[in-house]
N, C-alpha and C positions, 0 to 999 in steps of 0.2 A: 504494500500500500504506500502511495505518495505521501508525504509530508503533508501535502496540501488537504488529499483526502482524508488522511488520519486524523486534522486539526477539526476540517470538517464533521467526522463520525465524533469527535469528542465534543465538537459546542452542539450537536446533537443530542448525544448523551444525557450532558447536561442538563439541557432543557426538559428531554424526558424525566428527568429524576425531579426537576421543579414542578412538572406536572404532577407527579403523581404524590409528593407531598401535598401541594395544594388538595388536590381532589380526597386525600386523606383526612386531610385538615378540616375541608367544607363537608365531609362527610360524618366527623366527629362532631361538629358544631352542630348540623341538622338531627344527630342522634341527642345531644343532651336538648336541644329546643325539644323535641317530640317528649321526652320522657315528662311522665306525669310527676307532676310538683303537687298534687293534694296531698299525698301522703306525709310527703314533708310540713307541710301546712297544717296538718291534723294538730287541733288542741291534746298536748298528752299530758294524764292523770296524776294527779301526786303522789310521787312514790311511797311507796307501801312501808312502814318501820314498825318494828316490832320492838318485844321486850322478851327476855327468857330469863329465868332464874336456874341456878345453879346449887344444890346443895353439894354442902362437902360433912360428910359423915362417915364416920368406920374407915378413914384412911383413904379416902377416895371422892374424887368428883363426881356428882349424879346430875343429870347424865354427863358422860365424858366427851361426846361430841355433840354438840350443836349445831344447827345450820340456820343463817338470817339472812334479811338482805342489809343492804349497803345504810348506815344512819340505827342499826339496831341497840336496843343496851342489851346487856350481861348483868346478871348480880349475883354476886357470888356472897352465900350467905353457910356460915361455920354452925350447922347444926348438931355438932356432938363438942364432945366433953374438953377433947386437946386441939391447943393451939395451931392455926394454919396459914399460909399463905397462896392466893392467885396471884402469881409472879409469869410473865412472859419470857420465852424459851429465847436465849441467844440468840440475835442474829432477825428478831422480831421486826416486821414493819411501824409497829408502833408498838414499842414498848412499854411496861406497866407493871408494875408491883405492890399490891396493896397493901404491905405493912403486916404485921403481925392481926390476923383475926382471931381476937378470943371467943369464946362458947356466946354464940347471940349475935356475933358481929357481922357485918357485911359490908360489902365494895362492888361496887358498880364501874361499868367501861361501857363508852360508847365506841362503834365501830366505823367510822368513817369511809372506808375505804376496804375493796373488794378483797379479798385473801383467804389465806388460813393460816390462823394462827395458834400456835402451841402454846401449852402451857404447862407451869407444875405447880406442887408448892413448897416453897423453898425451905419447908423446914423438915419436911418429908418427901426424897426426890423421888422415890418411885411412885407418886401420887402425879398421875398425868391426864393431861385435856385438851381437847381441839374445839375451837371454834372457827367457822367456817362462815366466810359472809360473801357473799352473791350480789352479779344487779339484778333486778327484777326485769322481764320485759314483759313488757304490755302492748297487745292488739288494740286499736283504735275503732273498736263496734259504732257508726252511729244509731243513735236512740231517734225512730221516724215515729211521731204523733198520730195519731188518728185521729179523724174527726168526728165528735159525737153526734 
């Protein structure tokens, strides 16, 4: 091939390859224009937050695992005779330690954020617990009136 030719087939080329970006481009744009925006639009519901309690008795946490969504409490409440702690397992996204609970006592954690998180207590370590927090998702049902 000539020099001449060659320069020729390469501003060719080129040009092809600007087309076919372009036609890419106008083709992504016309697929987000089409896509339906109600959904995003939808009024969504106030998330769901719970509360759970925790007894700690006989050497142990009741229950040992828990499951909430995101914004839940905990309350960790010392219903037998010797002293305990809900202390957060090393290395915890948000850690916590309640302090020595004696007989009656209790400590509360809110959970802000999605995880799981271990625990023990620290004055007894083979006393171990999981809490587990979730986001919630929610379907956006609309509610259609009827007319009496």
């Amino acid at each position: 091939m000539s020099p001449i030719a060659y320069r020729r087939f390469s501003i060719a080329r080129r040009a092809m390859a600007a087309a076919c970006i372009a036609a890419s481009s106008l083709i992504t744009l016309l697929v987000l224009l089409a896509s339906p925006v109600a959904e995003a639009a939808a009024p969504q519901p106030a998330r769901a937050t719970s509360a759970a309690d925790v007894s700690i008795v006989d050497f142990a946490f009741a229950p040992s695992v828990i499951t909430l969504p995101v914004g839940s409490s905990v309350t960790w409440t010392n219903d037998g005779a010797f002293p305990h702690t809900s202390t957060s397992d090393v290395g915890s996204l948000d850690p916590w330690d309640s302090g020595t609970l004696n007989s009656g006592g209790t400590f509360s954690k809110t959970f802000a954020s999605t995880g799981v998180y271990s625990y023990h207590c620290a004055i007894h370590p083979d006393m171990l617990g999981t809490v587990v927090i979730f986001t919630p998702t929610y379907t956006f049902v609309p509610l259609i009136a009827k007319d009496s």
